[in-house]
VMD Tcl script that draws the C-alpha trace (Angstrom):
set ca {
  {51.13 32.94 27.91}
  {48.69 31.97 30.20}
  {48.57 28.27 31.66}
  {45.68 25.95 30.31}
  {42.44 26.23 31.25}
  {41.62 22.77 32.94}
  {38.85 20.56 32.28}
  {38.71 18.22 35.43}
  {36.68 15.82 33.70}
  {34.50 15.22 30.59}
  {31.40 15.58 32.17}
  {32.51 19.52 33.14}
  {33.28 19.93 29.51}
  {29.67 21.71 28.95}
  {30.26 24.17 31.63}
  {33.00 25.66 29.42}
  {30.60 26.23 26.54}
  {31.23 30.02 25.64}
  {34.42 30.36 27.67}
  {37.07 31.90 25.45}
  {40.71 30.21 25.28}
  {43.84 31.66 24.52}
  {45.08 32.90 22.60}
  {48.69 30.99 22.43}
  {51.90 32.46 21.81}
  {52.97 33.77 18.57}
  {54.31 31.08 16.44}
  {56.64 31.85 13.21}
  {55.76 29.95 10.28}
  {58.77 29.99 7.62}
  {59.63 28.81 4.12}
  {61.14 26.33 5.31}
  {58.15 24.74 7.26}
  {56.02 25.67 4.53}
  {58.76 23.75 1.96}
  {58.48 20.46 3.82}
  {54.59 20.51 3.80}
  {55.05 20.94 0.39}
  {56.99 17.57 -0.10}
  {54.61 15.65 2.91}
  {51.43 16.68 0.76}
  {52.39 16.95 -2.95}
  {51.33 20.66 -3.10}
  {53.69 22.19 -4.68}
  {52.18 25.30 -5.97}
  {54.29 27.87 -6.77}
  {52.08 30.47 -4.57}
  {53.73 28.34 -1.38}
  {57.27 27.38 -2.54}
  {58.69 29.37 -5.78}
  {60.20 32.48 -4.12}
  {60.78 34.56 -6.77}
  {57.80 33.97 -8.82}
  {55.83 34.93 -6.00}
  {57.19 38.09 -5.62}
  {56.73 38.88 -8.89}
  {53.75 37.28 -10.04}
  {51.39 36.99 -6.32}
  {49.10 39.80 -5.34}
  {50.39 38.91 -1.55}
  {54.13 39.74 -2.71}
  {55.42 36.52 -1.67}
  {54.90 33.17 -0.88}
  {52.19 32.33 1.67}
  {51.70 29.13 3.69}
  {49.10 26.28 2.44}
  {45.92 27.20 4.21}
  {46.13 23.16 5.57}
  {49.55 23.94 6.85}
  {47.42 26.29 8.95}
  {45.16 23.78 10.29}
  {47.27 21.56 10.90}
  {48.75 23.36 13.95}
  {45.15 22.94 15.95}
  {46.29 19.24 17.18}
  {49.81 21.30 18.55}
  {48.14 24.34 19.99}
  {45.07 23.54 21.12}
  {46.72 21.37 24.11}
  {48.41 25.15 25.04}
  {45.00 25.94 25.32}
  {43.12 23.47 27.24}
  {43.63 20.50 29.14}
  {40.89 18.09 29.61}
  {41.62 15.95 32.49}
  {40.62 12.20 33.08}
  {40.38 11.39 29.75}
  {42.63 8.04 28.04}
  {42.42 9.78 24.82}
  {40.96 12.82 23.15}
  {41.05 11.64 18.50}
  {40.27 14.33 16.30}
  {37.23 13.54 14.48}
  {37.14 15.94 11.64}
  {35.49 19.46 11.17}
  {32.15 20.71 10.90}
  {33.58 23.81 8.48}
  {36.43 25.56 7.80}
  {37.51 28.99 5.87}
  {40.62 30.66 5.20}
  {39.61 34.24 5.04}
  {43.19 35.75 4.55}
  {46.74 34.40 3.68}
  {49.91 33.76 6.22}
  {52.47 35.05 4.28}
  {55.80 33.41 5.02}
  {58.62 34.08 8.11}
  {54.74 35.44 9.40}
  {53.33 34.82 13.00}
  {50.23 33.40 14.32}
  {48.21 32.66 17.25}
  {45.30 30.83 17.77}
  {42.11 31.12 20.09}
  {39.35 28.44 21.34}
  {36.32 27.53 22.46}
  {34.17 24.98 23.30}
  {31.02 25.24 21.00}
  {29.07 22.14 21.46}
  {29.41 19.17 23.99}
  {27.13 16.11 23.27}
  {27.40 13.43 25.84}
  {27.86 9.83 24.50}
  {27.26 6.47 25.85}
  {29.90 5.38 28.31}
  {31.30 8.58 29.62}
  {32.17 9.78 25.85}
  {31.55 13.28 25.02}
  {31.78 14.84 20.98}
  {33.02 18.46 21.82}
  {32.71 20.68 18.49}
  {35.54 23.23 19.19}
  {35.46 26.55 17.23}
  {39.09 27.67 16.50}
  {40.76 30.78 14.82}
  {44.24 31.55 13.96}
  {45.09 35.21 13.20}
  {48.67 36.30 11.87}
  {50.52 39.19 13.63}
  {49.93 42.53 12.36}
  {46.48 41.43 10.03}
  {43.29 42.88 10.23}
  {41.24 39.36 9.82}
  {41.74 36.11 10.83}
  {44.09 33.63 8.87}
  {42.04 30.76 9.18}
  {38.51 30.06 11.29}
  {37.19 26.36 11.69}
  {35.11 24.18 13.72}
  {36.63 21.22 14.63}
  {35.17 18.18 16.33}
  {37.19 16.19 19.29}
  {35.82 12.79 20.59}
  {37.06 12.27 24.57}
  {37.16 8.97 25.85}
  {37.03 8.13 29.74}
}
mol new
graphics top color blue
foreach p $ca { graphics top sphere $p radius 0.5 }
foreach p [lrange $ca 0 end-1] q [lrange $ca 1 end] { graphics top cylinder $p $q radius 0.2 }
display resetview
């Protein structure tokens, strides 16, 4: 994997509007992983965590990761992706949308890619960047899960 592309600052930020990152390195997600989101959320439907019935009973033949399980891996990739220099802190501010046009079935891979979307400057150096991010799973034909997620940078 390449390194990450570098920001020097959050007023460059805009000139990477359109500028594809990524994607990362292939990243295993197991039943095991997908067994303690389980517990962390409460969502314990048998689609993500009863073996067995899943093969049995699941059109994907098995059990397939929680589609926020997915998402939940921007905050650890996307630093694999880019670094934005200067900053104190970077907060996650939500997302704009989000689908999750085909499962990750379990002991799958996935990768994600990036880019920068939107960059509105803010009062006091701040910058809202609305980051447009898709994960697709080794071997699939469409991706996993596509959002647009929205990072606040502070100077």
């Amino acid at each position: 994997m390449a390194d990450p592309v570098v920001v020097p600052s959050i007023s460059a930020l805009k000139s990477f509007i359109g500028q594809r990152l990524g994607p990362t390195e292939w990243t295993a997600i197991g039943q095991e992983q997908i067994d303690a989101f389980a517990r962390a959320t409460g969502d314990h439907q048998w689609i993500h965590v009863d073996t067995e019935r899943a093969q049995r009973a699941s059109p994907f033949g098995g059990t397939i990761a929680h589609g926020y399980l997915t998402l939940s891996l921007i905050p650890a990739l996307l630093p694999k992706l880019v670094d934005v220099q200067n900053v104190k802190m970077a907060v996650n501010a939500g997302l704009e949308k989000m689908r999750l046009p085909a499962p990750v079935p379990a002991g799958a891979r996935v990768r994600m890619s990036a880019e920068f979307k939107h960059v509105r400057e803010m009062p006091g150096g701040r910058a809202r960047a609305t980051i447009a991010v898709s994960f697709e799973v080794e071997g699939g034909n469409k991706p996993a899960c596509i959002a647009d997620v929205v990072y606040l940078y502070f100077p």
